[in-house]
N, C-alpha and C positions, 0 to 999 in steps of 0.2 A: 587180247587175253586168250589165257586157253583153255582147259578147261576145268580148273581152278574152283574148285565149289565157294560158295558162302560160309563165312564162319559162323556156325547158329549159335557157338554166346556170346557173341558180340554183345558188352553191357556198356551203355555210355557213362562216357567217363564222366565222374561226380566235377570237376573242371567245367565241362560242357554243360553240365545241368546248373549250376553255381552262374555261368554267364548267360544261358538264357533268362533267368528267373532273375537276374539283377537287370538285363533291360525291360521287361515288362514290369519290375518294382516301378523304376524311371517311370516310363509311362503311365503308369498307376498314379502316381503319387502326382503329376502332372495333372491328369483328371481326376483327382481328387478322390478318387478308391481307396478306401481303407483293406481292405484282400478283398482276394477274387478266388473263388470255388472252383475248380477243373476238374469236371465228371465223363468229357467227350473221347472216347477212348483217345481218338490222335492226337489232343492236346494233352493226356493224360501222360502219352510216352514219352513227346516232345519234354514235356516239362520233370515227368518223374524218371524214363525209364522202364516202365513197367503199362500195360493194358490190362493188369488185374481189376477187377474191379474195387474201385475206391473211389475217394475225394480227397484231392487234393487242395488243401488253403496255401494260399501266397497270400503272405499281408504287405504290407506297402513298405514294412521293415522288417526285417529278421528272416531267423530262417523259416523257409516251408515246412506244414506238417502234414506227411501224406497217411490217410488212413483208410484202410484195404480191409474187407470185407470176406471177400473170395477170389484168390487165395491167398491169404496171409500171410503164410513160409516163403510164397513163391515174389509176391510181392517185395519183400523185404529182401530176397535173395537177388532180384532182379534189379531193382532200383540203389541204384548210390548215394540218395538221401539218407542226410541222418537221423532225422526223425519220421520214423516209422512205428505207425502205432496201430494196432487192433480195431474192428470198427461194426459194433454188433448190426446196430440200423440209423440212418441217414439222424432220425429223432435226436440221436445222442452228441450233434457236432456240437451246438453249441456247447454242452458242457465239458465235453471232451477240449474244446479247445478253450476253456477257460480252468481246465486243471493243469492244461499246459505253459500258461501262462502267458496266453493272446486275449488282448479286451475284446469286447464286443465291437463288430464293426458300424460304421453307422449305415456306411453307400458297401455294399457288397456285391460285386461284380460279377456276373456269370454269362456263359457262352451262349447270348441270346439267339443267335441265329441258326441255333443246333438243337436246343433246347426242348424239350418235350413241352408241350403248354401245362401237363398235367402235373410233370414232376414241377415246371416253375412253381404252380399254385400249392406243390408239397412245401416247397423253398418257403415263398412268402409264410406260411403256414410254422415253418421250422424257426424263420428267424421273421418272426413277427414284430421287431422292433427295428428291423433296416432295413434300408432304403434300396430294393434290388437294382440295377442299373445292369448297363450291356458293356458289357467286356469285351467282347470278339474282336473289333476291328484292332483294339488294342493289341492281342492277340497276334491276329493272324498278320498283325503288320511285324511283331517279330520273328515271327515266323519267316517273312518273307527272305530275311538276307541269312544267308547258309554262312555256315561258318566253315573255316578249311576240313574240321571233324568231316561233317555233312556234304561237301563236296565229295571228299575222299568216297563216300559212300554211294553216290549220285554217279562217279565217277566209272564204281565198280559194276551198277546197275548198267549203265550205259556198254558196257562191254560185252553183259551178259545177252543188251539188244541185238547186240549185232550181230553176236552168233545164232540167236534166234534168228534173226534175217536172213543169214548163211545156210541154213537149215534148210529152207524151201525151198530151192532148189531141185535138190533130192529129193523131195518127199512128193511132191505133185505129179499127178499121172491127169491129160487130157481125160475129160469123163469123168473125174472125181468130182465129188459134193463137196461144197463149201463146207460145210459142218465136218467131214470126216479131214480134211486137211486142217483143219483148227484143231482138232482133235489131235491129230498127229506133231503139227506145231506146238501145241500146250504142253504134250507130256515132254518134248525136248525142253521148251523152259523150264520145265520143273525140276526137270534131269539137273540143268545148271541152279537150281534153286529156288525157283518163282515160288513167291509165300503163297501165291493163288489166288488171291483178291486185290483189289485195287480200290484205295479209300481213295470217296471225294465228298465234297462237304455240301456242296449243292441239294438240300431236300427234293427227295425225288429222285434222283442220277443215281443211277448203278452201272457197274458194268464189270464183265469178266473178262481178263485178261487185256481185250481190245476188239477192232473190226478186220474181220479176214474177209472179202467177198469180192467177186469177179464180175466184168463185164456190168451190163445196166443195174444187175441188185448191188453196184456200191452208190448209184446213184437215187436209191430212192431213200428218201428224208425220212428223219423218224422223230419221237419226243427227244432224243438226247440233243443238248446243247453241244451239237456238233456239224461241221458241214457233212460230214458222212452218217449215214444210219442204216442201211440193211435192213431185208425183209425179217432176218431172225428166223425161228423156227415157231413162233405162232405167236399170236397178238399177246399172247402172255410177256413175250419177252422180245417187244419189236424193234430189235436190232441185232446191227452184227450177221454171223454166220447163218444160212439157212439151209435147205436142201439141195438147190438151184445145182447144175453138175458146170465147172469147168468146162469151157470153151477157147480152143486154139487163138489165136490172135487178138484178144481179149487181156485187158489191163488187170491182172490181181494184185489187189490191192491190201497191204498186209502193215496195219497200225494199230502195232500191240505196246503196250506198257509191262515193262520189267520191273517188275517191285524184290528187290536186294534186301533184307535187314529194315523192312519198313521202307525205305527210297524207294523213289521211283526217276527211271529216263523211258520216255516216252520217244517213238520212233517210228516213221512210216517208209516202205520202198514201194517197188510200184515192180511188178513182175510179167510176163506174158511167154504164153507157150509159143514159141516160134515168133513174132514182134507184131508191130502195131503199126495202124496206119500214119501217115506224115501227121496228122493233123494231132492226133494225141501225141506223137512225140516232142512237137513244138510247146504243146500248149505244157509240157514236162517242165525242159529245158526252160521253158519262162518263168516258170514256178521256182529252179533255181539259180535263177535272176534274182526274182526279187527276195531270196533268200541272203545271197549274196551281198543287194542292197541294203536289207536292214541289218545284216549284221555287220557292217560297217557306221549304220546310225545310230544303234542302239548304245548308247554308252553313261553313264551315271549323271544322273541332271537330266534328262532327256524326257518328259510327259510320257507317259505309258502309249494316251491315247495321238501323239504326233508319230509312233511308231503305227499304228494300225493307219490311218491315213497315206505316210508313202508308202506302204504295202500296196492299198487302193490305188495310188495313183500311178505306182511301176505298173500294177496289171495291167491297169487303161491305157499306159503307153504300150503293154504288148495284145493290145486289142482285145484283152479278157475281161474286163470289169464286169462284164453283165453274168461270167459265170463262174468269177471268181470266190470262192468259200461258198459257196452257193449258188442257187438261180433263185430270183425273185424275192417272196415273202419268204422262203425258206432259209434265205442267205446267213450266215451266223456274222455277225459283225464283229468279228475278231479275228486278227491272224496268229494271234499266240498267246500262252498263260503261264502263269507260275507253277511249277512245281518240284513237289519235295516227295512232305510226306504223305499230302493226298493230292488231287489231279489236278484239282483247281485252285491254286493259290495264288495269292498278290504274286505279281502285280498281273493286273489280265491288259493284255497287248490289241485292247479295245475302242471303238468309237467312242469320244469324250472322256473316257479316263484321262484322270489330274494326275494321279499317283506318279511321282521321279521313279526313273530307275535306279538303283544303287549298285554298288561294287558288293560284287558277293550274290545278289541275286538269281536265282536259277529259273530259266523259262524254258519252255516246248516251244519252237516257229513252228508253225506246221502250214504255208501254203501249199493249194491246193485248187485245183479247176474242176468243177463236176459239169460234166455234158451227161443229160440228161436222155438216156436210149443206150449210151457209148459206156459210162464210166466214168470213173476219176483218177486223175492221174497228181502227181505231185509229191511232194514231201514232207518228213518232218523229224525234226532232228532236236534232243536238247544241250542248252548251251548255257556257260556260266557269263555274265555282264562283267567285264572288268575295263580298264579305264581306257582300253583303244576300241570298244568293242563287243561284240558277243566272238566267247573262245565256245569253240562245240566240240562236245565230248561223244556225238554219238560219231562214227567215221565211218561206216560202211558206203560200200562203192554207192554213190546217188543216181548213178543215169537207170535208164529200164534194163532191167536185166532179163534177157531171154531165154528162154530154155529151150 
């Protein structure tokens, strides 16, 4: 790609919104949900179009009724639903949706796993005569298969990674802080578009942009469910970038997420001022081995978690298992996860995941070997699952790039 901005009014087309909301009816009606309530902003756009704040009802038939709060014009302007209605305080669904001409429901679904505890007990409260149950997995399993719309867009993100990748090069000077070369990398993302944040669904996990750090601070662990973590710039916010200055023949390591129109491609290269010793370069080169191998296994039918397995066992045939995604209790038992429109989505490419992979699914690989002192080197790349395969959209050169 070149340098080609983002279209900021990309509105999704009422088509798109019409077929996801008719396979989660399916599944609704399946487990026996009468509608389900969508207040989580990223489910809220997925399904309406709009992160106005609102609530949105899916009943298990008909159309959806999305009603917006703040802001309303904007709401209604943004979203391609046709029922769009006004929405003073949360108190008024029930009757609002009973002037609309929706019964009461009995099992009313909502996004337990996101959920405030305080607003659920407003919920129960609200609709004090139904049965609240969990939606999510419902949910985020339609989530999981992208449709050609969402690739297109996962597609365009992916391109915007790799010029962020392209970028560094130039921008690093031996002697720089970690902190100021993120700094300088973020504003070129933004240049090509970066929304600036990156949603993920995981209570607790945040993160900005992604992980830029050099030499032994890519190797120290942090709370994020990740094999990488960063000293950060204080306990407030421990991970990622810190102050620590770039160092010559030292691995930098640069795994940022591009968020395009909401999508996200997720993407790591592996950089060094002048190169690296034999022994990181191998343990690279291994990393896109077993890259190589699962995207050749990875194909629709396939357990999530038989994909995370020969990952483990390509390493240990290249004699890395013990520091493969990790060392130790630290180790993250995953080599890949889904994403879209936040970081962490079905299907996760995990120890014992049951979950198939499907055609249309979009995941992050990200192998990786962390030595402990040294760095981490390896990669990560996202790809869409189609029937010979994972096809991968992110392209930038994969070996260690020197400077």
């Amino acid at each position: 790609m070149t340098g080609m901005e983002p279209k900021p009014d990309i509105k999704t087309p009422a088509t798109e919104l019409s077929q996801r909301i008719s396979r989660l009816q399916s599944k609704m009606s399946a487990a026996d949900i009468d509608g389900s309530l969508i207040v989580q902003n990223t489910d809220l756009f997925y399904f309406s179009g709009t992160t106005q704040q609102a609530h949105l009802y899916i009943p298990a038939e008909g159309q959806p009724l999305l009603m917006a709060r703040k802001d309303f014009d904007r709401a209604r302007a943004e979203s391609a639903l046709k029922k769009v209605v006004p929405l003073s305080s949360p108190r008024n669904i029930p009757d609002l949706l009973a002037s609309h001409g929706y019964a009461q429901p009995g099992r009313l679904g909502l996004e337990c796993d996101v959920l405030p505890a305080n607003l659920y007990f407003t919920y129960q409260k609200i609709f004090a005569d139904c049965r609240l149950v969990d939606a999510a997995r419902l949910i985020r399993r339609v989530r999981a298969v992208k449709s050609p719309y969402e690739i297109k867009l996962i597609t365009r993100a992916s391109g915007y990674a790799d010029q962020v990748a392209a970028a560094l090069p130039a921008l690093v000077t031996e002697g720089m802080t970690e902190i100021k070369l993120a700094g300088l990398i973020e504003a070129r993302a933004r240049e090509l578009g970066h929304q600036g944040f990156v949603r993920m669904r995981l209570w607790g996990s945040e993160m900005f942009y992604g992980h830029l750090m050099a030499g032994p601070a890519a190797a120290v662990p942090s709370y994020l469910a990740s094999p990488t973590g960063g000293a950060g710039t204080s306990p407030a916010f421990a991970q990622g970038a810190g102050l620590r200055p770039i160092r010559r023949n030292e691995p930098i390591l640069l795994d940022y997420v591009f968020a395009c129109n909401g999508y996200l491609a997720d993407h790591t290269r592996i950089f060094a001022i002048g190169g690296l010793p034999d022994e990181l370069k191998r343990a690279h080169d291994s990393m896109i081995t077993v890259q190589e191998v699962i995207k050749k296994a990875a194909r629709p039918g396939v357990p999530s978690g038989e994909i995370y397995d020969l990952a483990t066992a390509t390493a240990d045939k290249q004699g890395l298992g013990d520091v493969f995604m990790g060392v130790g209790d630290q180790r993250v038992r995953f080599v890949g996860h889904g994403i879209g429109l936040e970081l962490d989505e079905f299907p996760f490419l995990a120890k014992g995941q049951k979950l198939n992979l499907e055609y249309g699914m979009v995941v992050a690989l990200e192998p990786k070997v962390v030595l402990p002192g040294k760095g981490v080197v390896g990669l990560e790349n996202t790809h869409v699952v189609e029937a010979d395969g994972l096809r991968q959209l992110t392209i930038f050169n994969e070996a260690i790039t020197s400077i």
